[in-house]
N, C-alpha and C positions, 0 to 999 in steps of 0.2 A: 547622548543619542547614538554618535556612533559606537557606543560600546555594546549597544539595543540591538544593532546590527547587524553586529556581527557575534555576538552570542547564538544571535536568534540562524541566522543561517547558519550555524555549526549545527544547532541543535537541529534545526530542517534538515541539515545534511545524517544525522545520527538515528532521526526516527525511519529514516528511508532508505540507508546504505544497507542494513539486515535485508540477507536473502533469503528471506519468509517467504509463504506462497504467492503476495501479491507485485512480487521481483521475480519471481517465475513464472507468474501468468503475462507478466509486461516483456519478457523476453524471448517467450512463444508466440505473444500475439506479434511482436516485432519481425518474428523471422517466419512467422506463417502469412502477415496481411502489410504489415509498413511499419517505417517508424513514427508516424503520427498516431497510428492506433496503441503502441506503445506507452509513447507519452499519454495518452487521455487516458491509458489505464492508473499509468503516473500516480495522474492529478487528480485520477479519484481517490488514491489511495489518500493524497494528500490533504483533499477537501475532507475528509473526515479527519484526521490528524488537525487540522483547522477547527474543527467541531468541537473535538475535545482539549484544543489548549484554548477557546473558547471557555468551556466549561470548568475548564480546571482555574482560568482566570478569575471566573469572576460566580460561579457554582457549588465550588471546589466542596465545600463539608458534605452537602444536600446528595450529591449525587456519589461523592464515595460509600457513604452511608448505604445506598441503594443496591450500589457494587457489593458491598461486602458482605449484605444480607443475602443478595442473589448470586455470588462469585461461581457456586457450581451448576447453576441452570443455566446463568450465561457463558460459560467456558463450554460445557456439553451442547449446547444451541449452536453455537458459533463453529464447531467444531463439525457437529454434524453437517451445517451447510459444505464446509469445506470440504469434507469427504464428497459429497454430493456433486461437488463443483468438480471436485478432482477426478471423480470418474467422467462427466463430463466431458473434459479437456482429455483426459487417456484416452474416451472412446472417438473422440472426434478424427475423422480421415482427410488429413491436408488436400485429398484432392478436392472437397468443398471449399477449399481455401485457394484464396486468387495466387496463380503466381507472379514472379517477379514481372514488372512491366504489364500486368494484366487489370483491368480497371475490376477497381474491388467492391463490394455490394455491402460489406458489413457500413456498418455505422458508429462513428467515432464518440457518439452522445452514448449507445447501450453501450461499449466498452467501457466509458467511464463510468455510465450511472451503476454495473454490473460490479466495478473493480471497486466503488463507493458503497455500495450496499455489504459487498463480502467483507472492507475492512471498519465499518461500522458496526457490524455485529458480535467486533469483538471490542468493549468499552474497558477492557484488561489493559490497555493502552494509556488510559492515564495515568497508571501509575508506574509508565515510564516515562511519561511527561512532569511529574512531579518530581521523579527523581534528576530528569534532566535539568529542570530548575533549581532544584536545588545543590544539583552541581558546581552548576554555572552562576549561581544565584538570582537569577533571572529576574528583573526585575520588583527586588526586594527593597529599591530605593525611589521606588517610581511617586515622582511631584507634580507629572502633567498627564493629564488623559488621553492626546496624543502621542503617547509614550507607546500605548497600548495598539492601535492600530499598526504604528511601525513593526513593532512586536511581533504581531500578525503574520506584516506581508516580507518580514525578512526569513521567520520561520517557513514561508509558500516561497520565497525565493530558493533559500536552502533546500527545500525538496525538490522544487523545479530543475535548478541546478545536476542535479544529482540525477534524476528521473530523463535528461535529455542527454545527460554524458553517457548513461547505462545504455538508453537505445540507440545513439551513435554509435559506438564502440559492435552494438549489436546488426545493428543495419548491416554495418561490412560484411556479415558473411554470409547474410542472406542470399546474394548472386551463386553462395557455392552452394548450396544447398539443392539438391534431388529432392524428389516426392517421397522417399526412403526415409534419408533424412530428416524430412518434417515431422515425418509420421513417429520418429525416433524419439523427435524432440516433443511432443505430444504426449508420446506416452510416459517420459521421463518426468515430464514438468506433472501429468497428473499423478504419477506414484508418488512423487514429493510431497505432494499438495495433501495425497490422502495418507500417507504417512503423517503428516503433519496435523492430519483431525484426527486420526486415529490416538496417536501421543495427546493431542489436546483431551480426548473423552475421557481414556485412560487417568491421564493428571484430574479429572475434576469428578472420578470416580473415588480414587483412591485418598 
């Protein structure tokens, strides 16, 4: 069991250390609103990575199958959203955004349902969940069904982990941070963002 455990939190730590665009939107919302709206971007990220080792657990043929038929309408879908998200977050003006010590109005449920919905739409994800399992061999010897659950919640530890050390680290320098600044970090996090759907359309074009 503890070998469950600590597979599974490396592997939590693996699918969430990539700084893809939902590590760049946790690290703008961080130094634009707090670091609890951070984490709930986290842990949306995360609850969908739960979804699909889910799925990959105990779905795995049915739903690759599905992937593989649709791999370029859901790359191009997915991708589009995030181009869309990215100018978003470029066009947004930190002065809408609370500053430090200011009571903040957003809401820590759309941050996450918002950071859940952007990285469920890309299901391309399981098969680096598969690959991580099969790295690691994850659970290739499994003799209790309780096996599974653990499985689960050391994989949502490992993210957790990971998703609260990112937005500490990031919290410090929100105090240094000007309106300039924010506004810097905004438009950076969405050129990323939309570089990163534009590279996705492109790959599911070609």
């Amino acid at each position: 069991m503890l070998d469950i455990i600590i597979k599974g939190v490396i592997i939590g730590l693996f699918i969430s250390i990539p700084l893809g665009p939902i590590g760049m939107l946790c690290i703008q919302r961080t130094l634009n609103r707090g670091r609890k709206y951070g984490i709930a971007t986290g842990l949306g990220a995360t609850t969908s990575d739960l979804i699909y080792t889910f799925i990959t657990l105990f779905f795995l043929t049915i739903v690759i199958d599905i992937v593989e038929q649709n791999r370029t309408l859901i790359q191009i879908s997915g991708s589009v959203i995030l181009i869309g998200f990215g100018y978003f977050i470029f066009s947004s003006h930190p002065s809408r955004q609370p500053q430090p010590n200011e009571r903040n109005q957003h809401s820590v449920f759309s941050d996450y349902f918002t950071s859940l919905g952007l990285t469920i739409s890309n299901p391309l994800v399981l098969f680096v969940l598969i690959a991580l399992f099969a790295r690691f061999s994850f659970l290739t010897d499994t003799k209790s069904v309780w096996e599974y659950p653990v499985a689960i919640l050391s994989i949502l530890s490992g993210a957790f982990l990971w998703w609260s050390t990112l937005t500490f680290m990031v919290s410090h320098f929100r105090n240094k941070l000007n309106m300039r600044g924010l506004k810097i970090i905004n438009q950076i996090t969405g050129i990323i963002i939309i570089v990163i759907g534009i590279a996705g359309v492109v790959w599911g074009v070609i």
